[in-house]
OpenMM code with the backbone's topology and positions (N, CA, C; nanometers):
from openmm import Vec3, app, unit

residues = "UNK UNK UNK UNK UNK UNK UNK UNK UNK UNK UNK UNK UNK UNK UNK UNK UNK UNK UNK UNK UNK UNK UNK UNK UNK UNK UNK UNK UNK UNK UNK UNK UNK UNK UNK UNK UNK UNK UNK UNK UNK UNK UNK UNK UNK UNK UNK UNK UNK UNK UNK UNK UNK UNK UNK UNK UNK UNK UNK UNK UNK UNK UNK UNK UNK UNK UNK UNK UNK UNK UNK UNK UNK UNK UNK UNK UNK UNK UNK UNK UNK UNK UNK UNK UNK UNK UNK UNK UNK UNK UNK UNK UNK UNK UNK UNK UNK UNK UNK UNK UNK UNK UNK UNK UNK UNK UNK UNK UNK UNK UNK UNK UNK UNK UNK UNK UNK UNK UNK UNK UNK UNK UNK UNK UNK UNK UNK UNK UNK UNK UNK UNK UNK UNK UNK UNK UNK UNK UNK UNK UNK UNK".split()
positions = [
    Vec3(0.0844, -0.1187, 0.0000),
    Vec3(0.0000, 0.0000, 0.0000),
    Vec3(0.0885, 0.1245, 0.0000),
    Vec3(0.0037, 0.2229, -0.0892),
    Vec3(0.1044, 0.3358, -0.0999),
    Vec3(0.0205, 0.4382, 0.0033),
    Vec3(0.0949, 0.5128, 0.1151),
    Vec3(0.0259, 0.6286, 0.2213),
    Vec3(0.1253, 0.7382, 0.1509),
    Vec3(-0.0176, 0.8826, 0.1618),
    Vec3(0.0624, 0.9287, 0.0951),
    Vec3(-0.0239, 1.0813, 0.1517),
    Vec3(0.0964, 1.1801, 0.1799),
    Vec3(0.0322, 1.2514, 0.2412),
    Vec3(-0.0973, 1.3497, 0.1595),
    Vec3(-0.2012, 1.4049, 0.1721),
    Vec3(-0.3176, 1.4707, 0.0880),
    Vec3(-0.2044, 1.5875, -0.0190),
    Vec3(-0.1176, 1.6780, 0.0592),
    Vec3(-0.0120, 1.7670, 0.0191),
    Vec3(0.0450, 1.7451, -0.0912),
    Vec3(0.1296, 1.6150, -0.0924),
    Vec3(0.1962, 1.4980, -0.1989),
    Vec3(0.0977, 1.4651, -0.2667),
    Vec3(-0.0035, 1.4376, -0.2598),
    Vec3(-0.1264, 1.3952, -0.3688),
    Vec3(-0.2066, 1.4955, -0.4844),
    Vec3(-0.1813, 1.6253, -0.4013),
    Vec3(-0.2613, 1.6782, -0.4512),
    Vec3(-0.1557, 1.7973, -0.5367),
    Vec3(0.0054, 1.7738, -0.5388),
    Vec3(0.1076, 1.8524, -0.5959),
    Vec3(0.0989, 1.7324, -0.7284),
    Vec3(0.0942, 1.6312, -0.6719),
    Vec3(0.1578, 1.5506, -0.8285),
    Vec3(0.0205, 1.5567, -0.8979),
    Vec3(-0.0994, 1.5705, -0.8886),
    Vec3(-0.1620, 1.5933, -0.9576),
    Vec3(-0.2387, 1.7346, -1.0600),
    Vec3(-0.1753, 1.8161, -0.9423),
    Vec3(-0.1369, 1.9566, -0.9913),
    Vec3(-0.0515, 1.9633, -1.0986),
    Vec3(0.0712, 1.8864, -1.0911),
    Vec3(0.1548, 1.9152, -1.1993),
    Vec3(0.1144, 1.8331, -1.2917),
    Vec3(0.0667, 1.7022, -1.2316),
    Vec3(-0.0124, 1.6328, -1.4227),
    Vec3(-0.1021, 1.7033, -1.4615),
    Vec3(-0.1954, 1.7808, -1.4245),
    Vec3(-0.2708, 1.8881, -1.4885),
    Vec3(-0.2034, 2.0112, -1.5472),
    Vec3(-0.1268, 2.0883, -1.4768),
    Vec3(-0.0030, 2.1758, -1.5449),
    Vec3(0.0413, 2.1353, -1.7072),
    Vec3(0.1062, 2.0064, -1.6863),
    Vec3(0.2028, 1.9575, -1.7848),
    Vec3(0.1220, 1.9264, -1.9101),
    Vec3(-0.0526, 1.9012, -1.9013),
    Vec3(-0.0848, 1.8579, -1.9969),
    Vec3(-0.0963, 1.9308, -2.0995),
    Vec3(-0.1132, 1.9007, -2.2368),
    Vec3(-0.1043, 1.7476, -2.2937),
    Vec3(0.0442, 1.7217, -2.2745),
    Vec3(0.1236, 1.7584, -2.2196),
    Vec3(0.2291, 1.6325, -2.2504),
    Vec3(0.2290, 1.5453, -2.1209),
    Vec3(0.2918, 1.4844, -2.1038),
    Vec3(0.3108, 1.3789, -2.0149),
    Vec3(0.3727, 1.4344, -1.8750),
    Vec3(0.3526, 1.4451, -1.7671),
    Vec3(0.4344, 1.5362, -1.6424),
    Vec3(0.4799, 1.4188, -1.5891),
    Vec3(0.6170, 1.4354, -1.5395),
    Vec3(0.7092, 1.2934, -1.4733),
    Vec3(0.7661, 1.3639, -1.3189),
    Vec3(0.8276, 1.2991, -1.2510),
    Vec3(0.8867, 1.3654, -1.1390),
    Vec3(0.8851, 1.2340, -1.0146),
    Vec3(0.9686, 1.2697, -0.9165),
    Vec3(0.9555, 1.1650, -0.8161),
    Vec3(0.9473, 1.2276, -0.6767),
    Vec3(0.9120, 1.1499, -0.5954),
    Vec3(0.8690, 1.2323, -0.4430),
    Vec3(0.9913, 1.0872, -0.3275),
    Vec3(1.1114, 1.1776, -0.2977),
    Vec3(1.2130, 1.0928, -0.2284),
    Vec3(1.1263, 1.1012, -0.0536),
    Vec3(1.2359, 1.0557, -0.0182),
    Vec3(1.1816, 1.0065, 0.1410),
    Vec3(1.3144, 0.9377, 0.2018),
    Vec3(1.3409, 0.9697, 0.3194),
    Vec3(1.4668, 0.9013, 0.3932),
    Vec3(1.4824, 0.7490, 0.3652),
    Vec3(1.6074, 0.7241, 0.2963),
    Vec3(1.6366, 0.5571, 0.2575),
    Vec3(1.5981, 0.4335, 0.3766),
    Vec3(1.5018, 0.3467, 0.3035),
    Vec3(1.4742, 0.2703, 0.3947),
    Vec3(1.3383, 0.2854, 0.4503),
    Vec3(1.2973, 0.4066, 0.4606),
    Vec3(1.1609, 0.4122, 0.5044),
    Vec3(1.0287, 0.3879, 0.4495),
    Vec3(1.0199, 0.3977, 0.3097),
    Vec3(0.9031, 0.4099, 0.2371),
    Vec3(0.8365, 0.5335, 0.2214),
    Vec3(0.8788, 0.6445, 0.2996),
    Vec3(0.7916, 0.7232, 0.3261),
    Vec3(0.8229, 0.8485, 0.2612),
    Vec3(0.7289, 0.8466, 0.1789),
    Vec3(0.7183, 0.9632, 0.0747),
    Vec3(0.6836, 1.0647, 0.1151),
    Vec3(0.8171, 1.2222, 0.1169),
    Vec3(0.8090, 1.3389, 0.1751),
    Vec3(0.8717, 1.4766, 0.0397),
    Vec3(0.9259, 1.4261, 0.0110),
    Vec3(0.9557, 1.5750, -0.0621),
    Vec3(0.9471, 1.5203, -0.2171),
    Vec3(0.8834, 1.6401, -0.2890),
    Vec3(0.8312, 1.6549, -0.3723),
    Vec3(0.9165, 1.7149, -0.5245),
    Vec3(0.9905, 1.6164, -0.5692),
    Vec3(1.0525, 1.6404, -0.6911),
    Vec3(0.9790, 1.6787, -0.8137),
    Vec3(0.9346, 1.7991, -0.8466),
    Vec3(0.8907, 1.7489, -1.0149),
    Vec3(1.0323, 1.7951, -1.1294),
    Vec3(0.9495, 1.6956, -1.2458),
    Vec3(1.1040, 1.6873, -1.3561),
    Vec3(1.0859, 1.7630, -1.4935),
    Vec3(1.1005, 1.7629, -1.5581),
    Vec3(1.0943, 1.8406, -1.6663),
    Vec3(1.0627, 1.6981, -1.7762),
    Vec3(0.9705, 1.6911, -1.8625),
    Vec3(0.9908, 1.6332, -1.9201),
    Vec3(1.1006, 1.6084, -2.0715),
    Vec3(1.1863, 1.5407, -2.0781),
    Vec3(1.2842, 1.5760, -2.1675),
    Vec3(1.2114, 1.5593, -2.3147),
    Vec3(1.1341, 1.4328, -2.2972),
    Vec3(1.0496, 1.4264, -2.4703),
    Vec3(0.9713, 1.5259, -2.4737),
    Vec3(0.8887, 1.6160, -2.3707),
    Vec3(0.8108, 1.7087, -2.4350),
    Vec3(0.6990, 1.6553, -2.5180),
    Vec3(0.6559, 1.5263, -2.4669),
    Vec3(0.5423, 1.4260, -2.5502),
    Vec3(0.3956, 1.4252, -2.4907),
    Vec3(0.2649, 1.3826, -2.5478),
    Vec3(0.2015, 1.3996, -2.4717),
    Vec3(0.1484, 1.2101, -2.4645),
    Vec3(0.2330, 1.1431, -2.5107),
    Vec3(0.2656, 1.0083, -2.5257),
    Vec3(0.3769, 0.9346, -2.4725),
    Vec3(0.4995, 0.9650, -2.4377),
    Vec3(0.5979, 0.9587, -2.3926),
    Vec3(0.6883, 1.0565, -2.2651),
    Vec3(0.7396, 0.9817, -2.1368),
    Vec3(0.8052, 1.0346, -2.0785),
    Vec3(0.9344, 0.9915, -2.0155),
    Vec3(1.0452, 1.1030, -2.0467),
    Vec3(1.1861, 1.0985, -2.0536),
    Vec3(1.2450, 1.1867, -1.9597),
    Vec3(1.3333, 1.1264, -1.8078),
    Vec3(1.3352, 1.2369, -1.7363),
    Vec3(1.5100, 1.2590, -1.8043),
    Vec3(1.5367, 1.3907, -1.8310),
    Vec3(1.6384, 1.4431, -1.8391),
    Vec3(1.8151, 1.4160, -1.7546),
    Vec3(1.9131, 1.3430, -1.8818),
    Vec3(1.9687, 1.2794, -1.7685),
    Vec3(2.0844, 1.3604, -1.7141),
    Vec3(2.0764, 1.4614, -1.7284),
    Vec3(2.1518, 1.5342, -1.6875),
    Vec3(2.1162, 1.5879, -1.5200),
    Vec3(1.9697, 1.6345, -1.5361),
    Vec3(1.8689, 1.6747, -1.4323),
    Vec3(1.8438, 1.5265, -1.3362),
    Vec3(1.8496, 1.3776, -1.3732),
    Vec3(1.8626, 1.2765, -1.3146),
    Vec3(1.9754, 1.2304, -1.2282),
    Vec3(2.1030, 1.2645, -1.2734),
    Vec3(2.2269, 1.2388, -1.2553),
    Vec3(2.2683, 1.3770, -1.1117),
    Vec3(2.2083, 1.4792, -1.1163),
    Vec3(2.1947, 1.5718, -1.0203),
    Vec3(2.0659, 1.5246, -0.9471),
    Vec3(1.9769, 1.4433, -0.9411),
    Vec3(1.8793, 1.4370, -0.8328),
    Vec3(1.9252, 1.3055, -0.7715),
    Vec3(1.9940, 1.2012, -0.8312),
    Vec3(2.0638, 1.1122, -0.7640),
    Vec3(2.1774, 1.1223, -0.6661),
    Vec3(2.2586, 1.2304, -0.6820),
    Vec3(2.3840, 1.2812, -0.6027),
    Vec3(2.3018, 1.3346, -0.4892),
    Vec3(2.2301, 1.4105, -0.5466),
    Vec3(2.1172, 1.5034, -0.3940),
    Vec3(2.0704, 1.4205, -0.3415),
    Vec3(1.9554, 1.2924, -0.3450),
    Vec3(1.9176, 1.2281, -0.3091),
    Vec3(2.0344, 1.1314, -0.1710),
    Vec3(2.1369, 1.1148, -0.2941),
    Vec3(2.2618, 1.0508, -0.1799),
    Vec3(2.3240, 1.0891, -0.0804),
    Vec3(2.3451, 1.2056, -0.1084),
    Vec3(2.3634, 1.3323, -0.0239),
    Vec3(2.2521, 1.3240, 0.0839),
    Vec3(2.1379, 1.3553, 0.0811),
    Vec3(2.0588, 1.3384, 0.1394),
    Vec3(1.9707, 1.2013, 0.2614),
    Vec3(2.0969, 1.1030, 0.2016),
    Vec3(2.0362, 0.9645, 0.2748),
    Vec3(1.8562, 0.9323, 0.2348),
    Vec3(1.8407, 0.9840, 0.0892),
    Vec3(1.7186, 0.9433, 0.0760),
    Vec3(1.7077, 0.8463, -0.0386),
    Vec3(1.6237, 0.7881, -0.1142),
    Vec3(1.5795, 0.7390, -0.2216),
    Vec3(1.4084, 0.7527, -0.2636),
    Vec3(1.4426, 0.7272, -0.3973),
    Vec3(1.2516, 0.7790, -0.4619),
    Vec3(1.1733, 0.6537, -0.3915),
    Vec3(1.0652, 0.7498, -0.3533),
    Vec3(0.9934, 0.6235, -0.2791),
    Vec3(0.8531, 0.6485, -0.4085),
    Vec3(0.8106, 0.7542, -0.4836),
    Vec3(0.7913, 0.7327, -0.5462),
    Vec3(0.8200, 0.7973, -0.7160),
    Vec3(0.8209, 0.7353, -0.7999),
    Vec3(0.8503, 0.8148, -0.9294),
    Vec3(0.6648, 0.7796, -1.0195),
    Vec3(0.6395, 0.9263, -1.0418),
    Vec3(0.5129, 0.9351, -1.1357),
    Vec3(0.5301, 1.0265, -1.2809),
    Vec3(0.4289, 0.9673, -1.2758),
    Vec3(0.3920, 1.0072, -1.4593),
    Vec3(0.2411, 1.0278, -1.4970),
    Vec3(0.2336, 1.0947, -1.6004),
    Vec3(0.0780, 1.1195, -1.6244),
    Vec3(0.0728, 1.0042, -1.7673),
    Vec3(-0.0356, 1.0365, -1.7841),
    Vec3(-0.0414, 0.9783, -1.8888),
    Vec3(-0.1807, 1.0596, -2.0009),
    Vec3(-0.1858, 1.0956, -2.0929),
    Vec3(-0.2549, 1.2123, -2.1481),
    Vec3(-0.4071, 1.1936, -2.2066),
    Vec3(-0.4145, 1.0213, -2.2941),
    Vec3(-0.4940, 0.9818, -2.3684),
    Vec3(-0.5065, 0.8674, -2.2913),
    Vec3(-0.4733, 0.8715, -2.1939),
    Vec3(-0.5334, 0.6568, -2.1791),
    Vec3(-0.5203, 0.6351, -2.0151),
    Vec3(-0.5976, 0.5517, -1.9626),
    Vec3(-0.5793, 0.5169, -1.8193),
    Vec3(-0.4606, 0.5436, -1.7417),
    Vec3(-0.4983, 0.5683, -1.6116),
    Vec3(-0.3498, 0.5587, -1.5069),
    Vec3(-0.3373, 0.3556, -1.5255),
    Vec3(-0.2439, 0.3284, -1.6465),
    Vec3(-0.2029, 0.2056, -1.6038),
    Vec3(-0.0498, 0.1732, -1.6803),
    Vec3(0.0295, 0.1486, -1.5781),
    Vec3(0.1414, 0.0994, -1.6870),
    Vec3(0.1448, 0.0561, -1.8413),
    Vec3(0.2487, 0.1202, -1.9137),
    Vec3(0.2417, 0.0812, -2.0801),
    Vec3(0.3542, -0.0432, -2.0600),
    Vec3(0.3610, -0.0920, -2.2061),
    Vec3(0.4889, -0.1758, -2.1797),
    Vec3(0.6247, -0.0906, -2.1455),
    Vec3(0.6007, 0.0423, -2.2051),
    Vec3(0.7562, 0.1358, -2.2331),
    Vec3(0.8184, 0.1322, -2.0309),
    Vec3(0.6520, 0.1994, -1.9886),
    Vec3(0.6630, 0.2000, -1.8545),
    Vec3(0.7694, 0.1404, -1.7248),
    Vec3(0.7302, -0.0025, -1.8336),
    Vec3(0.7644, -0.1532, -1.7590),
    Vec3(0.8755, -0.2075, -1.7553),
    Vec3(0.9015, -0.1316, -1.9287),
    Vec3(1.0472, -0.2097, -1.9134),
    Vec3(1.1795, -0.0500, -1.8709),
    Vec3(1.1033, 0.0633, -1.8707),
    Vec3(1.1736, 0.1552, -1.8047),
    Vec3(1.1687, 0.1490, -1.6619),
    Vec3(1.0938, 0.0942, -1.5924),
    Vec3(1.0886, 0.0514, -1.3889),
    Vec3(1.2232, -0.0071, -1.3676),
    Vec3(1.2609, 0.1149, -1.2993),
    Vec3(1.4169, -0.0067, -1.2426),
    Vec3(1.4548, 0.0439, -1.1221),
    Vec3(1.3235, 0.0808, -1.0192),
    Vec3(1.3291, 0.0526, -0.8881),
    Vec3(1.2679, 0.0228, -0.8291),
    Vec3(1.2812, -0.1154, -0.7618),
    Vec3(1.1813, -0.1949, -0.7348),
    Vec3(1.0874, -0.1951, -0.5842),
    Vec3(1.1687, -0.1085, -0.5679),
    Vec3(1.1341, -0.0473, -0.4000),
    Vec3(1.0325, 0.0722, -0.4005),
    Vec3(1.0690, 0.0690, -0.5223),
    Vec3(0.9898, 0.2269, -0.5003),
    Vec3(0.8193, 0.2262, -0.6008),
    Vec3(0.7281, 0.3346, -0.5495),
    Vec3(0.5802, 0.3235, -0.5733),
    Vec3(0.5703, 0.3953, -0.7438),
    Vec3(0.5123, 0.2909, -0.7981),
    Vec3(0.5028, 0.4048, -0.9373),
    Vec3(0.3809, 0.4512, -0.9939),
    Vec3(0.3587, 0.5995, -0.9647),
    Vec3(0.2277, 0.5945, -0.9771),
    Vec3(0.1762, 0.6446, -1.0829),
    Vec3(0.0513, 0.6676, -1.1350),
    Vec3(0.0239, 0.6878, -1.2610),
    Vec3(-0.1086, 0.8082, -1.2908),
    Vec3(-0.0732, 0.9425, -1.3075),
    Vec3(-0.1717, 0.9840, -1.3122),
    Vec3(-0.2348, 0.9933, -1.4672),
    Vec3(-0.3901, 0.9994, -1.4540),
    Vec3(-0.4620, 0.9743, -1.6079),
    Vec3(-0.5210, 1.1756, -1.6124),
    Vec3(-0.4682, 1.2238, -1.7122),
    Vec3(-0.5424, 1.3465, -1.7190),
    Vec3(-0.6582, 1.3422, -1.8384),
    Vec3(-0.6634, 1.2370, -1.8380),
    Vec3(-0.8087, 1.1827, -1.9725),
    Vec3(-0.8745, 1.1472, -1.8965),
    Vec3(-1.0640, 1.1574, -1.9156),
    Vec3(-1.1689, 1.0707, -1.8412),
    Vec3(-1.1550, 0.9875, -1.9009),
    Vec3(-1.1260, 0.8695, -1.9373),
    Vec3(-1.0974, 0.7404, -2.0113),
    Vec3(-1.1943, 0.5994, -1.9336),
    Vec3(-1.2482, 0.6603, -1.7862),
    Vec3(-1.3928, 0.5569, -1.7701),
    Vec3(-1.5020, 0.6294, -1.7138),
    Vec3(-1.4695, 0.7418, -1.7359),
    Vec3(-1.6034, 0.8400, -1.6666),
    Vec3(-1.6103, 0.8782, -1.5650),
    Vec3(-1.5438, 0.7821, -1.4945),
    Vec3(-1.5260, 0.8483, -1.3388),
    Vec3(-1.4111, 1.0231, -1.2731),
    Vec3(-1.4202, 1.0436, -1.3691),
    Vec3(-1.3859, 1.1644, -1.4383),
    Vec3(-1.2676, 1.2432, -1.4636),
    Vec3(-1.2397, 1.3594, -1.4244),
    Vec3(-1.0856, 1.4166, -1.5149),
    Vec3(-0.9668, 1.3626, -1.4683),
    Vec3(-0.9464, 1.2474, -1.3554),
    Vec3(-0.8065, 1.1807, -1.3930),
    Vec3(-0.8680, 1.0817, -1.2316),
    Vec3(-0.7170, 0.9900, -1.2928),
    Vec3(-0.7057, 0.9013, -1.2173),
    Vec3(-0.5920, 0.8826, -1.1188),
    Vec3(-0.5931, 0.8523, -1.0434),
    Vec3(-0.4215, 0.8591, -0.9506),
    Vec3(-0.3970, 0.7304, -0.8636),
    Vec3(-0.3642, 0.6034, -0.9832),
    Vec3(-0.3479, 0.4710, -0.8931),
    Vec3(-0.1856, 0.4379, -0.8805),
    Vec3(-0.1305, 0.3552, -0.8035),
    Vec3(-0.0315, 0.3386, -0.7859),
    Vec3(-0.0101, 0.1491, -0.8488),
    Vec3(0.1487, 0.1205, -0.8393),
    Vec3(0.1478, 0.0184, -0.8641),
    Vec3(0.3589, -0.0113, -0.8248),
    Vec3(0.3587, -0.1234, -0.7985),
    Vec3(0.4779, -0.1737, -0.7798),
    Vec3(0.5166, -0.2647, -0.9112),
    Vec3(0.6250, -0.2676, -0.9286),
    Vec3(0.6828, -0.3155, -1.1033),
    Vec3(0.8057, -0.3387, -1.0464),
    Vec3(0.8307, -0.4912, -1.0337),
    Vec3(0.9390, -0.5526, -1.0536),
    Vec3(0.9607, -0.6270, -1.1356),
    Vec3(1.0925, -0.6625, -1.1576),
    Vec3(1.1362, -0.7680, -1.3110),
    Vec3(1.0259, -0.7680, -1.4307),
    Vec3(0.9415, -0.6633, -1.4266),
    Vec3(0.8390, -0.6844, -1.5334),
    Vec3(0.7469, -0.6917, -1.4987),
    Vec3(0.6700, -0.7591, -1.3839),
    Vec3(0.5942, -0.7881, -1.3026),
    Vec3(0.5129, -0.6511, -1.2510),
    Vec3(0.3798, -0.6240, -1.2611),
    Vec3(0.3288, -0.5200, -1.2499),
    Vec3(0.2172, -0.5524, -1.1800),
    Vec3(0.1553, -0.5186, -1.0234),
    Vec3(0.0959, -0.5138, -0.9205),
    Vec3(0.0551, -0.3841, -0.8312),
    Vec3(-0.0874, -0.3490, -0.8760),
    Vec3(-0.1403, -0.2357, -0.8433),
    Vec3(-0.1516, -0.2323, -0.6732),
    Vec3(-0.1453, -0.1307, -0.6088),
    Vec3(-0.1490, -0.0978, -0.4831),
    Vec3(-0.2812, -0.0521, -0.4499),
    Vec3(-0.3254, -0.0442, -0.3122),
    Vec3(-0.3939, 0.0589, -0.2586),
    Vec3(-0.3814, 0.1907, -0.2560),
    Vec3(-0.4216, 0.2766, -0.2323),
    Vec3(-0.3519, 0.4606, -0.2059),
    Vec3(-0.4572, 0.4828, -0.0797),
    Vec3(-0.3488, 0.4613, 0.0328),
    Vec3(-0.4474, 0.5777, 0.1189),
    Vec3(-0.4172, 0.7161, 0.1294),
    Vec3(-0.4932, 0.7820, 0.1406),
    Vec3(-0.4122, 0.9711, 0.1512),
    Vec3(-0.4749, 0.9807, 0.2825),
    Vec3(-0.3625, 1.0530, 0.3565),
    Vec3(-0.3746, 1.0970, 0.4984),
    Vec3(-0.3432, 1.2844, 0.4935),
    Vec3(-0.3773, 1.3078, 0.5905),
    Vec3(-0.3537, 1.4740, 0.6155),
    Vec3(-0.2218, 1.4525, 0.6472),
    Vec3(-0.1558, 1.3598, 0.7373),
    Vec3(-0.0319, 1.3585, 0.7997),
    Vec3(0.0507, 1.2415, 0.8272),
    Vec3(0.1215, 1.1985, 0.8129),
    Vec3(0.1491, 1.0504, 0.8424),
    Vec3(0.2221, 1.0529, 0.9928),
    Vec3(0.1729, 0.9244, 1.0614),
    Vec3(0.1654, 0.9426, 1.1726),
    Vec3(0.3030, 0.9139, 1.2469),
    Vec3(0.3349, 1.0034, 1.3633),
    Vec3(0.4863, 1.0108, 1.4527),
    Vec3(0.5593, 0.8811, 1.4448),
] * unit.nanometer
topology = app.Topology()
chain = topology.addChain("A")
for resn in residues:
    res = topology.addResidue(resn, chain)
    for name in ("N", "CA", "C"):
        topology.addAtom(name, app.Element.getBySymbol(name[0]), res)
C-alpha cells in the first residue's frame, strides 16, 4: 500500500494537470529505507510528448547525487499519462528499475467516466506489475 500525504497527492496531480497534454514525470524521495514519501521532486519532461516520458539525464544524474547526499531514495517516481488510463504501458515496464519504489500513474483523460483523472499506484518488478492501494492521509503518523 502506498500512504501518501493529501499535500503529496494533490502537488503531483497539480503538476499532471499543469504539464498537460504532454506527459508530467517527477519523483517524491523520502529518507532511505523508510518508504515514506516526503519531498516533492517534479522533472521536466525531456520528450516534451504527450505520449511519452523521458526524465532528463543530466537533471537525473543531479537528483541522484542530492538524493545521496541526502540519505534518501525515490519512494515514489510518477507520470501522467494524457490519452489513456493511469495504467502501466509496456515502455513504462520495461523503463521501472526501482523496485522499491511506488510508481504511480496519473490519467489526465476521463478514459472511464469516473472523471478528469485518475491517480493509482502500482509496484513493477522484473516486469511484473501489481497495483497498490492509495491511502491519503492529512499527515502521516509520529
Amino acid at each position: 500500500m502506498l500512504t501518501i500525504t493529501r499535500a503529496l497527492y494533490d502537488q503531483i496531480v497539480e503538476h499532471s494537470r499543469a504539464d498537460h497534454p504532454d506527459e508530467a514525470c517527477g519523483v517524491v524521495a523520502g529518507p532511505a529505507g523508510t518508504g515514506r514519501p516526503e519531498r516533492f521532486i517534479p522533472m521536466l519532461n525531456a520528450a516534451r510528448s504527450p505520449t511519452f516520458y523521458e526524465f532528463d539525464s543530466a537533471d537525473l544524474l543531479k537528483l541522484y547525487r542530492e538524493m545521496d547526499d541526502r540519505d534518501e531514495e525515490p519512494v515514489i517516481v510518477y507520470h501522467s499519462h494524457t490519452a489513456t488510463e493511469a495504467y502501466p504501458s509496456r515502455t513504462d515496464i520495461s523503463y521501472a528499475n526501482e523496485p522499491q519504489a511506488h510508481y504511480v500513474l496519473v490519467s489526465t483523460a476521463d478514459s472511464d467516466g469516473a472523471g478528469p483523472f485518475q491517480f493509482r499506484s502500482f509496484g513493477i518488478v522484473e516486469g511484473v506489475v501489481t497495483e497498490e492501494d492509495v491511502k491519503v492521509v492529512e499527515a502521516y503518523d509520529a
